[in-house]
C-alpha positions as CSV (number, residue, x, y, z in Angstrom):
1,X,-8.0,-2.2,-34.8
2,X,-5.7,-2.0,-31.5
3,X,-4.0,-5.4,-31.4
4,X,-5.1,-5.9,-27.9
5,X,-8.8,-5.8,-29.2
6,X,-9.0,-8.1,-31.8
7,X,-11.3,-11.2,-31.2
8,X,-10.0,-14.7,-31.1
9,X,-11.6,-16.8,-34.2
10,X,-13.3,-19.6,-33.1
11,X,-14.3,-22.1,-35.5
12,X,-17.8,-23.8,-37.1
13,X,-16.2,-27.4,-36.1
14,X,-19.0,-30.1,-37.1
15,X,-22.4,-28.9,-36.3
16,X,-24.0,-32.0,-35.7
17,X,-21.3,-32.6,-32.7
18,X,-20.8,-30.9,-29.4
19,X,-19.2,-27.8,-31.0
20,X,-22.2,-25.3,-30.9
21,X,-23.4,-26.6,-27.3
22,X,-19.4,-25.7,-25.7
23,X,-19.5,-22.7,-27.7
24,X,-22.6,-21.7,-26.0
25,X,-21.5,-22.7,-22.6
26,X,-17.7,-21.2,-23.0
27,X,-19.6,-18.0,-23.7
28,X,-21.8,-18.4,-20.6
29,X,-19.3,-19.0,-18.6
30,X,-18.0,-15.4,-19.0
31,X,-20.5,-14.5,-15.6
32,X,-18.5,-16.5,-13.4
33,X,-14.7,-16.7,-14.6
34,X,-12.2,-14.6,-17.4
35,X,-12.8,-15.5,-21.2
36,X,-11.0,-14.1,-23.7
37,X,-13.4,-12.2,-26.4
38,X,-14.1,-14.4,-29.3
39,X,-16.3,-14.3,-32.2
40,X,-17.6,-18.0,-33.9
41,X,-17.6,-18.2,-37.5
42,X,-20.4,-20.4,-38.0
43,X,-24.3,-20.6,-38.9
44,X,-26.4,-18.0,-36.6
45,X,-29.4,-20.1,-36.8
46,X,-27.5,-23.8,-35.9
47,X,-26.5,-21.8,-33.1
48,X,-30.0,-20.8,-32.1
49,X,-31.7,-23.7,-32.4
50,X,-28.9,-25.6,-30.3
51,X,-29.4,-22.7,-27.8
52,X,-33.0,-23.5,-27.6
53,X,-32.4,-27.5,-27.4
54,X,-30.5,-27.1,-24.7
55,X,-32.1,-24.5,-22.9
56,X,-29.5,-22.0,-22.9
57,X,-30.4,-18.4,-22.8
58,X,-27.8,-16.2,-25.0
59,X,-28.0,-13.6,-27.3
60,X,-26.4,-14.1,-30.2
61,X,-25.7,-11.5,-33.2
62,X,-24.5,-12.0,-36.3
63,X,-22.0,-9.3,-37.7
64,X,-20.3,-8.4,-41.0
65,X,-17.1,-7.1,-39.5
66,X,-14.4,-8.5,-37.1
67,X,-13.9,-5.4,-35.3
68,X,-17.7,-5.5,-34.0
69,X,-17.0,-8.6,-32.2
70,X,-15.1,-7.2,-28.8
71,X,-17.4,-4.3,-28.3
72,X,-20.5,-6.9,-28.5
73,X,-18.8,-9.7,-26.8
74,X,-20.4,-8.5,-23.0
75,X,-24.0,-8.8,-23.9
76,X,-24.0,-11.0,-27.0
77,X,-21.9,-14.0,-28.6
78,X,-21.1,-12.7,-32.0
79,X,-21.2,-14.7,-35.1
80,X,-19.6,-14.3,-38.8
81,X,-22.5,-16.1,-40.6
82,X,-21.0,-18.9,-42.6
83,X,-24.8,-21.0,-43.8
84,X,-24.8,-24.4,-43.4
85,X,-26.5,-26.1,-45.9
86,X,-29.1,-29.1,-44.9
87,X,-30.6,-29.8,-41.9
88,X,-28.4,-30.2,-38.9
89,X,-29.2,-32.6,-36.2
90,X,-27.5,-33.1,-33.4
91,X,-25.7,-36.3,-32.7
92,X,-26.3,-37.2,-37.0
93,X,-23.4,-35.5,-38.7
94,X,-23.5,-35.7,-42.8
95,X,-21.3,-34.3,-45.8
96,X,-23.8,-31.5,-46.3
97,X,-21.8,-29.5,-43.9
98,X,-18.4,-30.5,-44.7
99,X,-18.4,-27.4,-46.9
100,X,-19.2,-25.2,-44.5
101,X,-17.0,-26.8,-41.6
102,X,-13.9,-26.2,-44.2
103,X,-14.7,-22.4,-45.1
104,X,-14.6,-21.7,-41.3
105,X,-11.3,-23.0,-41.1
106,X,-9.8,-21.0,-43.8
107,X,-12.1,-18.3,-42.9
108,X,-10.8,-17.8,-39.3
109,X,-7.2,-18.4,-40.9
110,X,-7.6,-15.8,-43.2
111,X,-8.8,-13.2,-41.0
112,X,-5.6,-14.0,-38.3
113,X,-3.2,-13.7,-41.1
114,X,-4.9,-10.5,-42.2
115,X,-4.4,-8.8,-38.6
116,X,-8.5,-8.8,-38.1
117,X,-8.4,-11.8,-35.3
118,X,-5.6,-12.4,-32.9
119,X,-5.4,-16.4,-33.0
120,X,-7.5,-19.1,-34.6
121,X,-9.5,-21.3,-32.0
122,X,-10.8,-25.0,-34.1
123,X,-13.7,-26.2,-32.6
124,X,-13.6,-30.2,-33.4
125,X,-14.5,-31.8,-36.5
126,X,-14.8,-34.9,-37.6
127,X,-12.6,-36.4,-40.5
128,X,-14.5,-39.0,-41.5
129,X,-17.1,-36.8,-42.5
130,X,-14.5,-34.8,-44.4
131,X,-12.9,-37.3,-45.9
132,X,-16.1,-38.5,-47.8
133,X,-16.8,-34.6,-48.9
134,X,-13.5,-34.7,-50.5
135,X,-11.2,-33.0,-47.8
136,X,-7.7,-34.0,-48.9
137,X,-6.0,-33.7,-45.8
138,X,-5.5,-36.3,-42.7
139,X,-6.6,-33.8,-40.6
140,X,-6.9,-29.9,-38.6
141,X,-3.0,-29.5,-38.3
142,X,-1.9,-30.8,-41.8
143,X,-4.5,-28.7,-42.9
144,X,-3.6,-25.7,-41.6
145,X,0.0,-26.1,-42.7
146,X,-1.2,-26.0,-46.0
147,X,-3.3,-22.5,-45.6
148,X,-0.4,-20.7,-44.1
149,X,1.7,-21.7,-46.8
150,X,3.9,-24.1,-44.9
151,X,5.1,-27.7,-45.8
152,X,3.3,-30.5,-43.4
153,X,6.0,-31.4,-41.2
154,X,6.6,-27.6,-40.4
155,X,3.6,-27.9,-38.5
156,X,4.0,-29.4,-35.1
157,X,1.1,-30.7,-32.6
158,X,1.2,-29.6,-28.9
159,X,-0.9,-31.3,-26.1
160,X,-1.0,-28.5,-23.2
161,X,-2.6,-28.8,-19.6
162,X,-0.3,-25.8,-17.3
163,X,3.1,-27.2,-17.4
164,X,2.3,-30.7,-18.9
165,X,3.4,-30.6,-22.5
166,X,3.6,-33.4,-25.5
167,X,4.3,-33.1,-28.8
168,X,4.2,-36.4,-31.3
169,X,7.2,-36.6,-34.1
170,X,4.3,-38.1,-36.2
171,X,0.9,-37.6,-36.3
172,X,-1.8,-39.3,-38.2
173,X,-0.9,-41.8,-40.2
174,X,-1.3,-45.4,-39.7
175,X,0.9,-47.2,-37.4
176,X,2.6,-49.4,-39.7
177,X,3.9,-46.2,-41.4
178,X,5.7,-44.3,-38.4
179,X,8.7,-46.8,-38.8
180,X,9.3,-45.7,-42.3
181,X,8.4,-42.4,-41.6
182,X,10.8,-41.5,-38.8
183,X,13.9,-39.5,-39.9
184,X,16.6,-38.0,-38.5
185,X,15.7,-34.9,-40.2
186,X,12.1,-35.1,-39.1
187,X,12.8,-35.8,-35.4
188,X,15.4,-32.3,-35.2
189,X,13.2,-30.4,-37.0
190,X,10.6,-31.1,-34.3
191,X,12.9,-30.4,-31.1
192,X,13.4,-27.2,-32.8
193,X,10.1,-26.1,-33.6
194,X,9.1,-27.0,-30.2
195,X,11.6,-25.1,-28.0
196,X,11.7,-22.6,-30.3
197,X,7.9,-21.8,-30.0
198,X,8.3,-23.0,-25.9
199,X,10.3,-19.6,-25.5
200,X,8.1,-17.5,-27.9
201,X,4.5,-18.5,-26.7
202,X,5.2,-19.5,-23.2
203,X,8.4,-17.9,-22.0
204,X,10.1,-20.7,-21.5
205,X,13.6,-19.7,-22.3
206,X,15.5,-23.1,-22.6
207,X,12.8,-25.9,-22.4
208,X,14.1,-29.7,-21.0
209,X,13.2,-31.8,-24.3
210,X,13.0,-35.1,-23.0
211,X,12.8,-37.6,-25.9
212,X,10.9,-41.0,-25.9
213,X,12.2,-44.2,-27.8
214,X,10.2,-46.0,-30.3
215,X,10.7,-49.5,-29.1
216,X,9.7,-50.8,-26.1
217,X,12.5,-50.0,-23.3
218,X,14.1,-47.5,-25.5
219,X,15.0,-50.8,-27.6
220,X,17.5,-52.2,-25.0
221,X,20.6,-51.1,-26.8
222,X,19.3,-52.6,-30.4
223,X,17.9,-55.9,-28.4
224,X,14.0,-54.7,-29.5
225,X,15.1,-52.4,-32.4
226,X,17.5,-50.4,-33.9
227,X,15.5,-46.8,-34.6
228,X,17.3,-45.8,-31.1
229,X,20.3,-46.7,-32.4
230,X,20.2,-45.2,-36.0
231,X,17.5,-42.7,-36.1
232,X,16.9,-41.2,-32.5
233,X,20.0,-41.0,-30.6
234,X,21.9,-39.3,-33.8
235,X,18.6,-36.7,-33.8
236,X,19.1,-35.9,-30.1
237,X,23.0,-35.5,-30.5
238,X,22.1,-33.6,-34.0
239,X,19.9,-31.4,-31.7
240,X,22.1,-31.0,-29.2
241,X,24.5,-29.5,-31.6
242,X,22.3,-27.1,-32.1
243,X,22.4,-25.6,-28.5
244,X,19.1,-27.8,-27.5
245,X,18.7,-29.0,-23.8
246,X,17.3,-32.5,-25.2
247,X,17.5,-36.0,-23.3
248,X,17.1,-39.4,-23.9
249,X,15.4,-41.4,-25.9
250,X,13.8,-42.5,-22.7
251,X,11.3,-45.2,-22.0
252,X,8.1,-44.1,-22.8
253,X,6.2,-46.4,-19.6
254,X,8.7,-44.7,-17.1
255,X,7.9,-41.0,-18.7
256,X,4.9,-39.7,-17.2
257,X,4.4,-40.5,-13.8
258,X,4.2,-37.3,-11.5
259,X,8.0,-37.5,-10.8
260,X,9.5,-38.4,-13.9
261,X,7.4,-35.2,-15.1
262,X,9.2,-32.9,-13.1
263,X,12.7,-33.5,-14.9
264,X,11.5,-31.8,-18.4
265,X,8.8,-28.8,-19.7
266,X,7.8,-31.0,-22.9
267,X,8.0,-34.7,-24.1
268,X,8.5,-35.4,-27.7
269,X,7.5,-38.7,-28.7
270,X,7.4,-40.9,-31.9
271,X,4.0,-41.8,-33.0
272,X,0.5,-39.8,-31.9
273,X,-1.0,-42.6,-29.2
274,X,2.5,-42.7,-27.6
275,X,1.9,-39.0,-26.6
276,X,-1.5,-38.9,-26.8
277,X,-2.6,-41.8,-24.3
278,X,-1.0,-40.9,-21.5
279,X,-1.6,-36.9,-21.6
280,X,-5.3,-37.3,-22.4
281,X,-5.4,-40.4,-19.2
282,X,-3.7,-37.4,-17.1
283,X,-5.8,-34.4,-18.5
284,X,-8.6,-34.9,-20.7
285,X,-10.5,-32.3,-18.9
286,X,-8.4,-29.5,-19.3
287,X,-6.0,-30.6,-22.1
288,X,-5.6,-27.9,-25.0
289,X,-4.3,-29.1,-28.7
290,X,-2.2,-26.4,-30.1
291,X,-0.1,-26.2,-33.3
292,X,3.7,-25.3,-33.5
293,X,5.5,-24.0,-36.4
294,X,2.6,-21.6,-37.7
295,X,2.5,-17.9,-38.7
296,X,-0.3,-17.7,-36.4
297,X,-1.0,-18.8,-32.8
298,X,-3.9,-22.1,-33.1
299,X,-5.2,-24.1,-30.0
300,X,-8.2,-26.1,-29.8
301,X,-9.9,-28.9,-27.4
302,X,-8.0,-31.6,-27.2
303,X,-11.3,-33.8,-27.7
304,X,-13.2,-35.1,-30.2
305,X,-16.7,-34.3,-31.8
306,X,-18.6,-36.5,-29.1
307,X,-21.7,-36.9,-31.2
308,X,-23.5,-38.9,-28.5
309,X,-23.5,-35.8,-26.3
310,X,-24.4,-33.4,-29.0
311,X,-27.7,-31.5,-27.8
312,X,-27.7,-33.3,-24.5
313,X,-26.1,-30.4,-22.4
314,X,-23.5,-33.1,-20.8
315,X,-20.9,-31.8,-23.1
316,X,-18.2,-30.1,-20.8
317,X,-17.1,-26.8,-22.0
318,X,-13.9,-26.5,-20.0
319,X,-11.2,-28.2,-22.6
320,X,-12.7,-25.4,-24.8
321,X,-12.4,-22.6,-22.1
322,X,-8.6,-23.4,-21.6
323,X,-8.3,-23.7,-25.6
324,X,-9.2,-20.0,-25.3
325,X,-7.5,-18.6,-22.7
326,X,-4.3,-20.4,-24.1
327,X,-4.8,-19.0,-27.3
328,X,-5.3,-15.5,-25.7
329,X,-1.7,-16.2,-23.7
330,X,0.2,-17.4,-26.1
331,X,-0.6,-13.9,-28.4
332,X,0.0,-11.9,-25.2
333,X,3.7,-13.5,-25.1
334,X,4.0,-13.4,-28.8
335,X,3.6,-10.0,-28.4
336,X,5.8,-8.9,-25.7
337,X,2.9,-8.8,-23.3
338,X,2.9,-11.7,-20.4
């Protein structure tokens, strides 16, 4: 298959949440604006009957083979059957598709690292309903580390809306834990994943790292903490060493008002609210989640599984939408094709 034609792989996510009803409406939207051709791996008939709850009128096919999934992509939304087993009801998720929601994953995984899909697309899940199906993991982007063969902290998280772009040292563990977990080598292995993948996925040559503290006013010179002192600062210089454009550790309150933004192309900050909070307060709508440091390109809405809109049809498709398009431009650069 041509590289340029190979689908983008779009996950099962957790059936019982608002991952069918945007994968519906993503693929609707093709009538009025540019998607990217995609192909779900997920149940044909959760897909149907989620469809019908909501009213929505698409054809949907399910095929045996990847390369199908372009050529069908104008009149119907293909689907690599992966069964679900149980009942799914919207809105009531349950560990009888845990199962299901975790072959997806290492189904689309395994078809980008195989050539047959050009970038993996996660549709959201939730971990809690994981976790009590056995999923060892603490959650999509440790997870997927662990498919491509990588180490966890290889794996870097990305929150994109256009130019807007944060990336979290650590990522989901309890707050108590990012202290202890915060390393010199951890925080330069981060700034170097991240402008390294800045120039290959978006053609930005020499990103502006700018660096957050972890204390409170960037610790006031050891006043409200020493990690500035012993762990950041000696990461930054490390980095710098390394030809990176990286500043800081800055303040994390003064960091993201509309000014302060213009000064740098990504933040990198110490613990997952510190980055997450403000982007998602900025761009919830059209914020993207991608992953760094993989053998494959991976985006994916930067929301959650929002079972209280499952099957309602107030689920907004768009975070979605720009989760594929990204995907689809981040390939095209990878590729030598902007």
């Amino acid at each position: 298959m041509d590289r340029v034609d190979r689908p983008l792989a779009l996950t099962l996510g957790d059936p019982a949440g608002i991952g069918p009803d945007i994968t519906l409406l993503a693929y609707q939207a093709r009538a009025t604006e540019p998607i990217p051709p995609f192909m779900l791996l997920g149940d044909p008939d959760v897909l149907a009957a989620r469809a019908r709850s909501l009213g929505v009128a698409v054809d949907i096919v399910a095929i045996g083979d990847p390369a199908a999934a372009t050529r069908l992509f104008a009149k119907a939304l293909p689907v690599l059957p992966i069964s679900v087993s149980g009942t799914v009801v919207p809105g009531q998720p349950g560990p009888a598709a845990a199962a299901a929601i975790q072959r997806s994953i290492e189904r689309a995984v395994g078809l980008t690292l195989e050539g047959a899909a050009s970038a993996v697309v996660t549709n959201p899940i939730s971990k809690a309903v994981l976790y009590r199906a056995g999923f060892a993991f603490p959650g999509h982007t440790e997870f997927l580390a662990s498919l491509a063969g990588r180490p966890a902290p290889d794996a870097v998280m990305m929150l994109v809306a256009g130019d807007f772009r944060v990336v979290p040292v650590t990522i989901h563990i309890p707050l108590q834990e990012v202290t202890s977990t915060l390393t010199q080598a951890l925080i330069v292995k981060t700034l170097a994943t991240t402008a390294r993948d800045l120039a290959r996925y978006f053609g930005v040559a020499r990103p502006r790292v700018a660096v957050t503290g972890l204390n409170p006013h960037a610790g006031e010179d050891g006043a409200m903490g020493r990690e500035e002192i012993d762990i950041i600062i000696p990461a930054i210089e490390a980095a710098r060493g390394q030809g990176l454009n990286v500043t800081g550790p800055h303040p994390a309150d003064t960091l993201f008002h509309a000014e302060a933004r213009k000064t740098y192309d990504v933040v990198v900050a110490m613990y997952h609210d510190q980055a997450l909070i403000p982007f998602k307060t900025l761009a919830f709508e059209e914020g993207v989640n991608t992953t760094l440091g993989l053998p494959f390109v991976r985006t994916s809405p930067d929301h959650g599984t929002a079972f209280a809109l499952a099957g309602t049809g107030k689920a907004s498709p768009r975070s979605l939408i720009e989760a594929l398009r990204l995907a689809d431009a981040m390939r095209a650069h990878a590729e030598g094709r902007p």
